[in-house]
C-alpha positions in Angstrom: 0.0 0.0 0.0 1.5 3.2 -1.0 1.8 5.8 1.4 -0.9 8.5 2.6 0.1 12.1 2.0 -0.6 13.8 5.2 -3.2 16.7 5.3 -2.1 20.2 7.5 -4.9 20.5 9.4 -5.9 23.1 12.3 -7.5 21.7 16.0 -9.4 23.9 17.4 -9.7 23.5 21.0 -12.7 24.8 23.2 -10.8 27.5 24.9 -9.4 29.1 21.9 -6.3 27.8 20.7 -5.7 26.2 17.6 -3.1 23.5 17.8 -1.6 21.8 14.2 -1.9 18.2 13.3 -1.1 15.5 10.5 -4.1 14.0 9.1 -3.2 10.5 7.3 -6.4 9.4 5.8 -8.5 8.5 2.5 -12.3 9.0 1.5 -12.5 4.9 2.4 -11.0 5.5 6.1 -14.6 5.8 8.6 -12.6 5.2 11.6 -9.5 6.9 13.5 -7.3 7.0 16.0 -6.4 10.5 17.9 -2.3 10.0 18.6 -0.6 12.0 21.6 3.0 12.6 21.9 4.9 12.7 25.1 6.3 14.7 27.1 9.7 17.1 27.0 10.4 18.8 23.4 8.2 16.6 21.4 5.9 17.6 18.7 4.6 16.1 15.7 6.8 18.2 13.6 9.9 17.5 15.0 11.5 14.5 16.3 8.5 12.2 15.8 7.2 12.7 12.1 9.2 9.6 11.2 7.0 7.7 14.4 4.1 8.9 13.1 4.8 8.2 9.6 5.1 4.3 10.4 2.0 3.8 12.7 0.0 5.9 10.2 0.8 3.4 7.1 -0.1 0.4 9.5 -3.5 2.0 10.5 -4.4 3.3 7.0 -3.4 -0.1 5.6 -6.3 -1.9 8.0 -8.9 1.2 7.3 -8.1 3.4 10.3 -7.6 7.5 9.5 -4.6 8.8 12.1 -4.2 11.7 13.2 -1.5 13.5 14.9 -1.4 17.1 16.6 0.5 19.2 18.7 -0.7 19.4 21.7 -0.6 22.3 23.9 2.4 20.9 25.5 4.5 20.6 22.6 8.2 21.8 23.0 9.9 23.3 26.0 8.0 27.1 25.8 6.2 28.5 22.9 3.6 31.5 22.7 0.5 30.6 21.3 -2.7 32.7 20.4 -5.6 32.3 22.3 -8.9 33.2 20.1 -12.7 34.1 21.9 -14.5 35.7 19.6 -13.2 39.1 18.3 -10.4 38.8 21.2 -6.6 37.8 21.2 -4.2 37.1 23.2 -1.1 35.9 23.2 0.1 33.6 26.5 3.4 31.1 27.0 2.6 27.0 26.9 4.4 24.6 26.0 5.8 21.4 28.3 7.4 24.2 30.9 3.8 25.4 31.9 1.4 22.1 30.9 -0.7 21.1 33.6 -2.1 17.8 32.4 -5.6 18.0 33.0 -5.2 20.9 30.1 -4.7 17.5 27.6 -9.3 17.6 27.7 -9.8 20.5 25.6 -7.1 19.6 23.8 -8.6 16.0 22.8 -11.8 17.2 22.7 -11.0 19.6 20.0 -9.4 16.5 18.0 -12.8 14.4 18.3 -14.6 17.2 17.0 -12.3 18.0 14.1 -12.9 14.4 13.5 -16.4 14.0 14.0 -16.9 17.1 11.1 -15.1 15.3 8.9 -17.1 12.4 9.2 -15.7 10.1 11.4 -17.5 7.2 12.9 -15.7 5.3 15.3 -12.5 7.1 17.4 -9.4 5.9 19.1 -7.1 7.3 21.3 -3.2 6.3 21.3 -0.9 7.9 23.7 2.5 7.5 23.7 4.9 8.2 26.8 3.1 11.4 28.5 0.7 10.5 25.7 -0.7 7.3 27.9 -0.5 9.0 31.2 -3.1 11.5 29.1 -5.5 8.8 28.5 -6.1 8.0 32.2 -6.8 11.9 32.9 -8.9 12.3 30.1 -10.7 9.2 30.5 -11.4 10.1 34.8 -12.5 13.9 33.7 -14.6 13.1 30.3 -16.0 9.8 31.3 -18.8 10.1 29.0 -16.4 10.3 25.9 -17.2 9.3 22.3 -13.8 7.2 22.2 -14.5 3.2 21.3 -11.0 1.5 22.7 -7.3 3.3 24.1 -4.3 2.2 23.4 -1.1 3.0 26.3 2.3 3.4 24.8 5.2 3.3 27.4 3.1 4.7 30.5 5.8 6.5 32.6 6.0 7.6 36.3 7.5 11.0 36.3 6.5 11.5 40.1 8.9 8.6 41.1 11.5 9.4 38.3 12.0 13.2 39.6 11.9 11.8 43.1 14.7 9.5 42.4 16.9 12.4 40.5 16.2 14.7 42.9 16.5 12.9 46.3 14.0 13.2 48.8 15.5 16.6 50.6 15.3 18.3 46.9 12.1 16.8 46.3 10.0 18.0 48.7 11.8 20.9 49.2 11.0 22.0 45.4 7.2 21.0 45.8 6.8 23.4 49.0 8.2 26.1 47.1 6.1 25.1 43.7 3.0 25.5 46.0 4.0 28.8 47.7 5.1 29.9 44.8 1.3 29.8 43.0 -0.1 30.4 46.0 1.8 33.9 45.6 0.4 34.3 41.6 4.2 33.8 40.6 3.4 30.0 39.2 4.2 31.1 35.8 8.4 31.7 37.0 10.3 29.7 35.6 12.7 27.1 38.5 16.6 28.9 38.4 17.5 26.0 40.6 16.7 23.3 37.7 18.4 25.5 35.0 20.3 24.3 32.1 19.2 21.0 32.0 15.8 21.5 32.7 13.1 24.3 32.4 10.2 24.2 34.4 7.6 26.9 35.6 6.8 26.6 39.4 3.0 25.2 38.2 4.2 22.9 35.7 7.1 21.3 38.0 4.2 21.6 40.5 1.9 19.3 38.5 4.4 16.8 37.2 6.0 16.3 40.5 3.1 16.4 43.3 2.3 12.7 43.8 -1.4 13.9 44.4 -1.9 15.1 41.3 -3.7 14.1 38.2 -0.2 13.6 36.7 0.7 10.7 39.3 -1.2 7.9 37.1 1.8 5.0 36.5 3.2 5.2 40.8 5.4 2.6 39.6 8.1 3.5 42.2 6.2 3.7 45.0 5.4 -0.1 44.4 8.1 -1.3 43.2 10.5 0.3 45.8 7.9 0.2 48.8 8.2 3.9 49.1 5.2 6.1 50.0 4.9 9.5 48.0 1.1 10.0 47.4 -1.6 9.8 50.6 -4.6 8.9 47.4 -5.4 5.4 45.9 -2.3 4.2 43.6 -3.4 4.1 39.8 -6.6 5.9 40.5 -7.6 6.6 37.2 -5.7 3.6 35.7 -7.8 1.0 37.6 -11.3 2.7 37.2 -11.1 2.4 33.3 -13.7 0.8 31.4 -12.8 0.8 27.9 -11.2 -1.7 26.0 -7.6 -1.1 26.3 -4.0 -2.3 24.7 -0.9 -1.7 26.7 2.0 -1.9 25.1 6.1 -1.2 26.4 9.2 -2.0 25.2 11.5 -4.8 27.1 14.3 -2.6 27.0 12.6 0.5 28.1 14.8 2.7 29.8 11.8 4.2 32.6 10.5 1.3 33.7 12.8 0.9 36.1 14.9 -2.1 34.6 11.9 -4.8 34.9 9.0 -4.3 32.2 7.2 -7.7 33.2 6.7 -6.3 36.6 5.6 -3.3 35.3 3.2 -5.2 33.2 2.1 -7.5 36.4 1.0 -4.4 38.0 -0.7 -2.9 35.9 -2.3 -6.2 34.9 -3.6 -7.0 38.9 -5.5 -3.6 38.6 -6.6 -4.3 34.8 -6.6 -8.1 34.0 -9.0 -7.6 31.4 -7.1 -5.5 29.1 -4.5 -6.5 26.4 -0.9 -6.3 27.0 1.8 -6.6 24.7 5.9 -6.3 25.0 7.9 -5.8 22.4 11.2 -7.6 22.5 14.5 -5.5 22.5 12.7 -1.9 21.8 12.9 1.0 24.3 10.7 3.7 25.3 10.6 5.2 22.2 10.5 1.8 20.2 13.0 2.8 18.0 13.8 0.0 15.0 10.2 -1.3 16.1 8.1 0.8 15.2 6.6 -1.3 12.4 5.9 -3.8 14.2 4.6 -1.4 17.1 1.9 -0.1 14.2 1.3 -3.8 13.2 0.4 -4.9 16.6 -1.9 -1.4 17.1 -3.4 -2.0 13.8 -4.2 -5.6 14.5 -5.8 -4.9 18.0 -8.1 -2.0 16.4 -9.3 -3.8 13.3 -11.0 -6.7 15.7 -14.6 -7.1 16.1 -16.0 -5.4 19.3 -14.3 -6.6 22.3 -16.4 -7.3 25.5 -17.2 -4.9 28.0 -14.6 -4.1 30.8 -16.2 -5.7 34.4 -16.5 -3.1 36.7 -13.6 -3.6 39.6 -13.6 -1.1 42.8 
């Protein structure tokens, strides 16, 4: 099958912002599947076309439309225009000031961009940041039009900046995150963190806080017997009801050295859903990306899978 030229399309989100996207499809495509990026610098655009380019020829090959956008998220800072009516304004975003609740208007605006184009049945992939996206969306919009998820490389950024930082550093940071917003100077950007990372006091705030929405893979905290967060562990994860794929590479360099276990917790809070690993890829699946879209292709394509059982 040769490949589909992508469409430049515009997502318009409900609070104003219009975000870009890739839009792989034909006339014949009636389905599609929403893709987020991670976390850090991504974007559709650059560093990930070549990802997106792969999983797109597997979908469209089995009838599936994909689509790919920037999210609000995308890079480190960029300004973006915010649009209500006859008003602008222009306001910093980008993965230094993301809180990740923000990721519902965002997907929202993709399903209607979808659904005015015709689109019958939607999917939601999320890759990295991208997964942990899923489980927020899915706890805030549980009435969604969204017919199955699929979880690429879930991280744990709570327990991976605890374990970078050390515990002094860590909590130290949070309670001057907190009084920091609690001031109105959330928006400054963390000196302390600078060069080799660049976080505003809210975003570091939302990433870090192991009570917040972010805090959906507390793989540390289980695996190392540590206690971070006071709420349930996998909150959102566990209450899911949609039919889901998990996938992670074997080799994937944050899951703490042992993706079976990773996959056996998730699995005691899920059992119903489908979980796949893919031998010798990482957390970006580099060199397996093929076979990554094969496997997400193949799981979407199937008839209707029985409904998730209800678990407390």
């Amino acid at each position: 099958m040769r490949m589909v030229k992508p469409e430049l399309v515009g997502i318009k989100t409900p609070d104003g912002l219009e975000l870009p996207g890739l839009l792989y499809s034909t006339k014949a495509h009636q389905s599609a599947a929403i893709y987020l990026h991670g976390n850090g610098s991504s974007s559709v655009f650059y560093g990930e076309p070549q990802y997106s380019r792969v999983l797109a020829a597997e979908l469209n090959r089995r009838g599936i439309a994909f689509l790919a956008f920037n999210n609000r998220g995308a890079h480190l800072i960029k300004k973006l225009t915010i649009r209500k009516g006859n008003i602008e304004k222009r306001r910093r975003f980008g993965m230094a000031y993301e809180k990740i609740r923000e990721c519902v208007p965002d997907i929202n605006g993709a399903v209607q961009f979808l659904k005015s184009r015709g689109y019958r049945k939607l999917y939601l992939v999320g890759a990295s940041t991208g997964a942990n996206k899923i489980c927020v969306y899915d706890h805030y919009q549980k009435r969604n039009p969204i017919s199955g998820y699929i979880l690429l490389a879930g991280g744990d950024d709570v327990g991976i900046t605890y374990r970078s930082s050390g515990r002094t550093k860590f909590w130290r940071l949070l309670k001057e995150a907190r009084r920091k917003i609690k001031a109105g100077q959330g928006g400054e950007i963390i000196k302390e963190l600078l060069p080799d990372t660049i976080f505003s006091y809210q975003g570091f705030f939302d990433l870090a806080n192991p009570d917040g929405d972010y805090n959906t893979f507390p793989f540390y905290e289980v695996l190392r017997r540590v206690s971070l967060s006071t709420r349930p562990l996998f909150r959102f994860y566990r209450k899911m009801r949609k039919p889901t794929l998990v996938v992670y590479g074997e080799q994937d360099e944050y899951a703490w050295g042992n993706v079976p276990k990773v996959i056996e917790i998730l699995k005691s809070y899920q059992p119903d859903f489908a979980y796949r690993i893919i031998p010798g890829a990482d957390h970006g699946f580099k060199g397996h990306r093929g076979e990554l879209g094969r496997i997400m292709a193949k799981w979407l394509a199937r008839p209707e899978a029985r409904v998730i059982k209800k678990r407390s």
